[in-house]
C-alpha positions in Angstrom: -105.1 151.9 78.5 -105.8 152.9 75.1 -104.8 156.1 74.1 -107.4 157.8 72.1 -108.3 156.0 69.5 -105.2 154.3 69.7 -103.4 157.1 67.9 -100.0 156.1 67.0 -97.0 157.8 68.4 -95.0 159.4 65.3 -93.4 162.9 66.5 -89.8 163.0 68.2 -91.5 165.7 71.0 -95.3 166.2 72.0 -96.4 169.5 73.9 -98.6 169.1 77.0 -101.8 169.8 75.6 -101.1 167.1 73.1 -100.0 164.4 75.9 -103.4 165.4 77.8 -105.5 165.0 74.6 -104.1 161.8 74.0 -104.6 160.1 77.8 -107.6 162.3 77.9 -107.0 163.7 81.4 -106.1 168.0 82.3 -102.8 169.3 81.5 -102.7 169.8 85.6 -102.6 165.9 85.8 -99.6 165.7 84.1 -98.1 168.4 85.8 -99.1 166.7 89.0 -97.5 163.4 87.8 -94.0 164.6 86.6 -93.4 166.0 90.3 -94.4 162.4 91.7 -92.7 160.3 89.4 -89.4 160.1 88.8 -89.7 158.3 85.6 -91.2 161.4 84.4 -88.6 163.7 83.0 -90.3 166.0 79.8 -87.6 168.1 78.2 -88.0 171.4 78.8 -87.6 174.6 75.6 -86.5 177.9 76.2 -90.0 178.7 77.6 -90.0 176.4 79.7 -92.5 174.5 77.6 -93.2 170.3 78.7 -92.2 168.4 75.5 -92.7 164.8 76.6 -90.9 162.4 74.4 -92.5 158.9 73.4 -90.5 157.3 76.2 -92.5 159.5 78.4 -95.6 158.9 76.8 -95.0 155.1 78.1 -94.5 155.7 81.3 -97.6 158.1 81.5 -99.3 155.0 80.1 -98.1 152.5 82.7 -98.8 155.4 85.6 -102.2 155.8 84.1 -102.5 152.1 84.3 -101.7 152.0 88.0 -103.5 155.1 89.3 -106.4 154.9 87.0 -107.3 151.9 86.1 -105.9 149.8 88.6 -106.4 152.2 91.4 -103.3 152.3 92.9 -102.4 155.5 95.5 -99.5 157.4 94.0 -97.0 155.8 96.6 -98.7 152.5 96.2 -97.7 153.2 92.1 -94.5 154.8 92.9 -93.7 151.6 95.2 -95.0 149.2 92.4 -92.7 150.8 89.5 -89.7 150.7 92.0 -90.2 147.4 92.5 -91.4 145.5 90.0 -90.9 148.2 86.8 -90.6 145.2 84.6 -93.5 143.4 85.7 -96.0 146.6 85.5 -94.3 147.1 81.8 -95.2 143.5 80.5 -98.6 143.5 82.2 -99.9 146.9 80.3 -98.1 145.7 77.1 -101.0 142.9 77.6 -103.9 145.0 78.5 -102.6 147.3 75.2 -102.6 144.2 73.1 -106.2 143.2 74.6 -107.8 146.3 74.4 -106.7 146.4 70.3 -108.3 142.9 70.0 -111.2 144.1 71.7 -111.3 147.1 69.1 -110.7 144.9 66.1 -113.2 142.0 66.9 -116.1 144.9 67.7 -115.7 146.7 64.3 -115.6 143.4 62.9 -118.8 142.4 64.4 -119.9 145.8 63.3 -119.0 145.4 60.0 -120.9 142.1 60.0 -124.0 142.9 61.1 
């Protein structure tokens, strides 16, 4: 999954609205996914505001990966990362890595034509 435009992760604590921007899917979603995954745990300020840490913006990425691209139901994803976590991990590291490629050799081609 490529977050969009691959925009690097550089702050300690992101807010919801930021997370959704970046996965590009409603601030509901998340909400959604934090109660069905366990893996999800966003720190929580006095106001009981979601700050989601880069280690959470990971596993958004590999749920995203499962439920949305791959098209896994939520227990099928939820059985998946019980099972084989390391597996799922190392297969969207791949698809990350492919999808820069992909980026880089299309502007290049841009850039040549």
């Amino acid at each position: 999954m490529m977050l969009k435009k691959d925009k690097k992760i550089e702050k300690l604590y992101y807010t919801i609205g930021e997370v959704s921007e970046l996965f590009e899917v409603n601030a509901s979603l998340i909400r959604f996914w934090e109660k069905e995954f366990d893996i999800l745990k966003p720190k929580k300020n006095k106001k009981g505001n979601r700050l989601f840490t880069p280690q959470d913006i990971d596993h958004l990425r590999i749920i995203y990966h499962l439920v949305k691209e791959r098209g896994y139901t939520l227990q099928g994803a939820r059985e998946k990362l019980k099972n084989n976590k390391e597996e799922v991990i190392n297969k969207v590291a791949v698809v990350d890595s492919l999808n820069r490629i992909k980026e880089f050799l299309l502007d290049l081609k841009e850039q040549m034509q």
